[in-house]
C-alpha positions in Angstrom: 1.3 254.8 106.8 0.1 255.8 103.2 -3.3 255.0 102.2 -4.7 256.2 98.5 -5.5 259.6 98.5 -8.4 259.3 95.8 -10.2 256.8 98.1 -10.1 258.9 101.1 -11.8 262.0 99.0 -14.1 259.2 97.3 -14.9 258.0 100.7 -15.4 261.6 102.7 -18.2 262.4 99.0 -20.1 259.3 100.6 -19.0 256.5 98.8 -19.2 253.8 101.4 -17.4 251.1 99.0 -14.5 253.8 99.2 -14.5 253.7 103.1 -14.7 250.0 102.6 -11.6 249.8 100.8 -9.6 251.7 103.2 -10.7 250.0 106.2 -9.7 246.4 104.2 -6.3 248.5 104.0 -5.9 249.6 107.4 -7.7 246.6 108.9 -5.1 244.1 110.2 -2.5 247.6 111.7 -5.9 248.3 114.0 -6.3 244.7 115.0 -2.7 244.6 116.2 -2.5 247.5 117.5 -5.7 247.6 119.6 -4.7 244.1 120.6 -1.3 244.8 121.9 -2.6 247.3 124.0 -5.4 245.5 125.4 -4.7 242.2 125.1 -8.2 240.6 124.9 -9.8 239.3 121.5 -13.0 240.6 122.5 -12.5 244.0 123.5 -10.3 244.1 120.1 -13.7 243.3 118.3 -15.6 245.8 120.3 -13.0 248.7 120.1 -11.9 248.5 116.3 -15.7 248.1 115.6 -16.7 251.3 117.3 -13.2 253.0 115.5 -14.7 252.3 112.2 -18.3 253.0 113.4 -17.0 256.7 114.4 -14.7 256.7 111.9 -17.4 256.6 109.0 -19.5 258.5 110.8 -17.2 261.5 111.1 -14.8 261.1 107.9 -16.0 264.6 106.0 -14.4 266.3 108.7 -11.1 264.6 108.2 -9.1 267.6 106.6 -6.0 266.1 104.9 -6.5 263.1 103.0 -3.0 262.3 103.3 -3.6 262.2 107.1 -6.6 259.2 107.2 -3.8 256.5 109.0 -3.2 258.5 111.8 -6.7 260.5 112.4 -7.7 256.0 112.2 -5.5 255.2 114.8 -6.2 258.6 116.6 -9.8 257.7 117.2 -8.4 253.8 118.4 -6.0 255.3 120.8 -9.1 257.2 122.1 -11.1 253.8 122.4 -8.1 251.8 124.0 -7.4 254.4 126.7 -11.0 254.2 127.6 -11.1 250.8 127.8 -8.1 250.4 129.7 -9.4 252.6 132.0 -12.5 250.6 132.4 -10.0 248.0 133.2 -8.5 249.5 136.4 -12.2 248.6 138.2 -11.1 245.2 137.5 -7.6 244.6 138.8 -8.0 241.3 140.2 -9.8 240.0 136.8 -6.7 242.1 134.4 -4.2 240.1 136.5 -5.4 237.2 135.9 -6.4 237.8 131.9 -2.7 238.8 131.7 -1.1 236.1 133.8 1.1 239.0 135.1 2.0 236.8 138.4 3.1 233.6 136.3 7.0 233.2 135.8 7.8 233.8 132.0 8.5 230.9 129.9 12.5 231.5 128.5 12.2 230.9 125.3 15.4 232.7 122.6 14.5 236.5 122.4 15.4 236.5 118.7 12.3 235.2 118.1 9.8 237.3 116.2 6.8 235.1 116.3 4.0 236.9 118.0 2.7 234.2 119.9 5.8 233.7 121.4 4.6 233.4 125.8 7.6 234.9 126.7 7.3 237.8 124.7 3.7 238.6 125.2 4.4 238.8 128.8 6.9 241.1 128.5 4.9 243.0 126.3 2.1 243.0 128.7 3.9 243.7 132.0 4.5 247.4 130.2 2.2 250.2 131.0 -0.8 250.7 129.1 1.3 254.2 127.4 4.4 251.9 127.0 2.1 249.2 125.3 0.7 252.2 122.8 3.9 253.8 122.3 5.8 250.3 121.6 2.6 248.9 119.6 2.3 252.1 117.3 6.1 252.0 116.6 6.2 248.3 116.1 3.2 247.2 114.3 1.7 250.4 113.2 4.9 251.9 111.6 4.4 255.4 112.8 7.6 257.5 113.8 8.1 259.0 117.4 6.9 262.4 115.6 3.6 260.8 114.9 3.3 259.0 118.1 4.1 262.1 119.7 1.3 263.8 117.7 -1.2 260.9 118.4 -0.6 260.6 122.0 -0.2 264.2 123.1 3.9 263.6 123.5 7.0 265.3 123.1 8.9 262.9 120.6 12.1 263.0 122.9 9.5 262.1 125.5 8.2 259.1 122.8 11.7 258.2 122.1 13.0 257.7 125.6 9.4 256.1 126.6 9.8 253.5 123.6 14.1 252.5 124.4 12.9 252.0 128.1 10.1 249.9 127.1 12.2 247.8 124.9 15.3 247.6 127.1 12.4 246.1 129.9 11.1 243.9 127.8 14.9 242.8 126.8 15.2 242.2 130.6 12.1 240.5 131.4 13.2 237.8 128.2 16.5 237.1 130.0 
């Protein structure tokens, strides 16, 4: 993910209409991605709000410029681990936002639309690391090195995680 380089220096000298402008860039990638791996609009809000909060607070110490993508989605992978964590005191309450007991609807697999049941079902009966890995690949566009990076992973490991997690979700559409 490439973000202007004069911004993020702008932006780390305290020009807050700088930071602005990079979060209206980066914006939407957060929302999906935080989203895919949580799955609930409101913990989305909550999540990509404190991101940005921490974000701002703490962008002087962001070295490389070049790097303000992946030290964004750094700090949401943080946020989204702890809230899915938070999550596992409510298992009955996550199965039931999820729907993970309902049959899937079958519906073509070629379809790309992201509302597609079918699909989000799939997506959602991965793991919470399957859902990060497949979510930062897919809608994030970062490679397996940088998901590796991000998530503490080998990127074999990320590689291997991310073909299983598509090959079950190819299976669960059938």
């Amino acid at each position: 993910m490439q973000v202007n380089t004069e911004l993020v220096r702008r932006a780390k000298n305290g020009d807050t209409q700088a930071f602005g402008q990079l979060y209206e860039l980066i914006y939407k990638e957060l929302c999906k991605y935080a989203f895919y791996c949580l799955g609930n609009d409101e913990d989305v809000k909550d999540v990509v709000s404190e991101t940005v909060l921490d974000a701002f607070r703490s962008i002087k110490s962001l070295k490389n410029p070049n790097a303000f993508g992946a030290w964004m989605f750094r700090i949401l992978s943080a946020k989204c681990k702890r809230k899915l964590a938070s999550y596992v005191d409510k298992t009955l309450e996550f199965n039931e936002a999820f729907d993970l007991q309902a049959s899937p609807v079958r519906q073509d697999p070629a379809n790309e639309v992201v509302n597609d049941v079918a699909l989000e079902r799939a997506f959602k009966a991965l793991n919470p690391i399957d859902r990060q890995i497949v979510s930062m690949s897919t809608f994030a566009g970062f490679n397996s090195k940088e998901i590796g990076e991000l998530l503490g992973m080998n990127k074999n490991t990320v590689r291997t995680r991310l073909s299983r997690a598509l090959e079950s979700m190819r299976t669960y559409l059938r």
